[in-house]
C-alpha positions as CSV (number, residue, x, y, z in Angstrom):
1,X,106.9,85.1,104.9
2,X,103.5,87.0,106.6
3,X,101.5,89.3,104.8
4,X,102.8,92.2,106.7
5,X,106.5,91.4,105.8
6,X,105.2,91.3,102.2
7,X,103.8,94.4,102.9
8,X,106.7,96.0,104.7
9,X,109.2,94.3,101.5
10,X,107.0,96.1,99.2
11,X,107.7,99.5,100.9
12,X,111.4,98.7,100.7
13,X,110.8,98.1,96.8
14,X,108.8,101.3,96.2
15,X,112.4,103.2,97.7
16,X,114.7,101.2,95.8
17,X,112.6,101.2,92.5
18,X,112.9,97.7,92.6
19,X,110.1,96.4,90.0
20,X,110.7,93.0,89.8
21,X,109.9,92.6,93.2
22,X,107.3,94.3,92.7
23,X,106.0,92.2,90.8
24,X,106.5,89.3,92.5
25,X,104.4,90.8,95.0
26,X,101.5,92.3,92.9
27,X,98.8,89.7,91.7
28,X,99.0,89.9,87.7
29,X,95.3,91.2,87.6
30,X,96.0,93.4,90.7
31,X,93.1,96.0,91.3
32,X,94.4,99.2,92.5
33,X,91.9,102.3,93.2
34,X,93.1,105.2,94.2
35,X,91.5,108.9,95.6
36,X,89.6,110.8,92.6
37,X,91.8,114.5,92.7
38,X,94.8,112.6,93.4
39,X,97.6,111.9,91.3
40,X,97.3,108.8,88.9
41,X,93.9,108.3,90.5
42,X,91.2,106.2,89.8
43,X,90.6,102.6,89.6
44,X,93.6,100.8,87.9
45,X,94.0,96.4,86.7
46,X,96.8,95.1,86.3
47,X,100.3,95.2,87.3
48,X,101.6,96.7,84.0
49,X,99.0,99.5,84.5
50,X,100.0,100.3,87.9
51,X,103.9,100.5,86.7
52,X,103.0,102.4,84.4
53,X,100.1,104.6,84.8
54,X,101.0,105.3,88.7
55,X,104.5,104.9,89.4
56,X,105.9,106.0,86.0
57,X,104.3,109.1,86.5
58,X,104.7,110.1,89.8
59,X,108.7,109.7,88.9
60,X,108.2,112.3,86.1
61,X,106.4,115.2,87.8
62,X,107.8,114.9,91.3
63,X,111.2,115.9,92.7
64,X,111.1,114.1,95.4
65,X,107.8,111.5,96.7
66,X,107.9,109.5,99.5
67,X,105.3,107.4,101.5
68,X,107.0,107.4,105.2
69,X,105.2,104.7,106.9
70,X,104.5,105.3,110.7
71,X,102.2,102.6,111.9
72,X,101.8,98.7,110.2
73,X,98.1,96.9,110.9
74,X,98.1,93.5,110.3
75,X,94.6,92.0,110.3
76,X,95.8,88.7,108.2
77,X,94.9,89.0,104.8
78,X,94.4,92.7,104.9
79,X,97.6,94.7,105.7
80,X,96.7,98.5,106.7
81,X,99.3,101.0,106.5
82,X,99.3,104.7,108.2
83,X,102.2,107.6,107.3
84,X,101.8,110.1,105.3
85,X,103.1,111.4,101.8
86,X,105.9,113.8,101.5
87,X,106.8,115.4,97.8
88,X,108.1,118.4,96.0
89,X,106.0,118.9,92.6
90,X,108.6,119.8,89.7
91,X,106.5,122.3,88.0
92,X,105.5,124.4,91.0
93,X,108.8,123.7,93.4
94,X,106.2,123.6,96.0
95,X,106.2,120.9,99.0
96,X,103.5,118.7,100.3
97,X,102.7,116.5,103.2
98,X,99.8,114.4,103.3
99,X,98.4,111.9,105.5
100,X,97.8,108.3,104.3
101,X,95.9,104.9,105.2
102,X,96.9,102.0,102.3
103,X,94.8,98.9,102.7
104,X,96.3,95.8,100.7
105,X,94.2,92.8,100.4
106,X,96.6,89.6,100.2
107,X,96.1,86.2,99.1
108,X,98.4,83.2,98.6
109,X,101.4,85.8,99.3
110,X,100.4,88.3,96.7
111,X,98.2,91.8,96.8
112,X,95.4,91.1,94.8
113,X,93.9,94.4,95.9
114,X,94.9,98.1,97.4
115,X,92.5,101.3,98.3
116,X,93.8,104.3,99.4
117,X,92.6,106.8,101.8
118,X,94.4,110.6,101.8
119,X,94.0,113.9,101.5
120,X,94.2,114.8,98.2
121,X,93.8,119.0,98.5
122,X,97.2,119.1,100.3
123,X,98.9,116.7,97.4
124,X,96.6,119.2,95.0
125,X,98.0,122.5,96.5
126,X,101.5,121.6,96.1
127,X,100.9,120.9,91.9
128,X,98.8,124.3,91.5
């Protein structure tokens, strides 16, 4: 399988909630940052922190959050992804769409590394 079908089966796990292929796919030490403002963000080690300190959440304060992908980059052992975020925050009711870039760094099949790149004000609008 090439990195960007790893990539592109994670995606399809994220939808389904499927977590044990997640982590098949996440590196047990996997470092994931995300934006400062957004959601779950900060700098994150570990697949069990990532379950649970980013995913877990998101599933508790949001209606509805999806990542609709739009454009796949493969650059070998970094996959980039482009969409953008769409959600409904429980508390407010409000709506939000966001644009995205997700880097994953991959080696020997496994993300060892993600950054991501959006705008957090429209995700912050939504929860305010």
């Amino acid at each position: 399988m090439s990195n960007l079908e790893i990539i592109q089966r994670l995606y399809i796990a994220f939808q389904e909630r499927d977590t044990n292929t997640i982590r098949e796919i996440f590196d047990p030490e996997i470092e994931w940052i995300q934006n400062e403002g957004f959601p779950g963000g900060g700098r994150h080690i570990g697949t069990k922190a990532v379950l649970n300190d980013v995913f877990a959440k998101f599933r508790l304060d949001w209606d509805i959050w999806q990542a609709v992908v739009e454009e796949w980059l493969d650059a070998g052992d970094t996959i980039i992804v482009l969409g953008k975020y769409c959600g409904t925050y429980k508390t407010t009711g409000k709506s939000t769409t966001a644009a995205f870039a997700h880097v994953y760094r991959l080696r020997n099949g496994r993300i060892f590394k993600f950054q991501q790149y959006t705008d957090t004000f429209k995700v912050a609008e939504a929860m305010q």
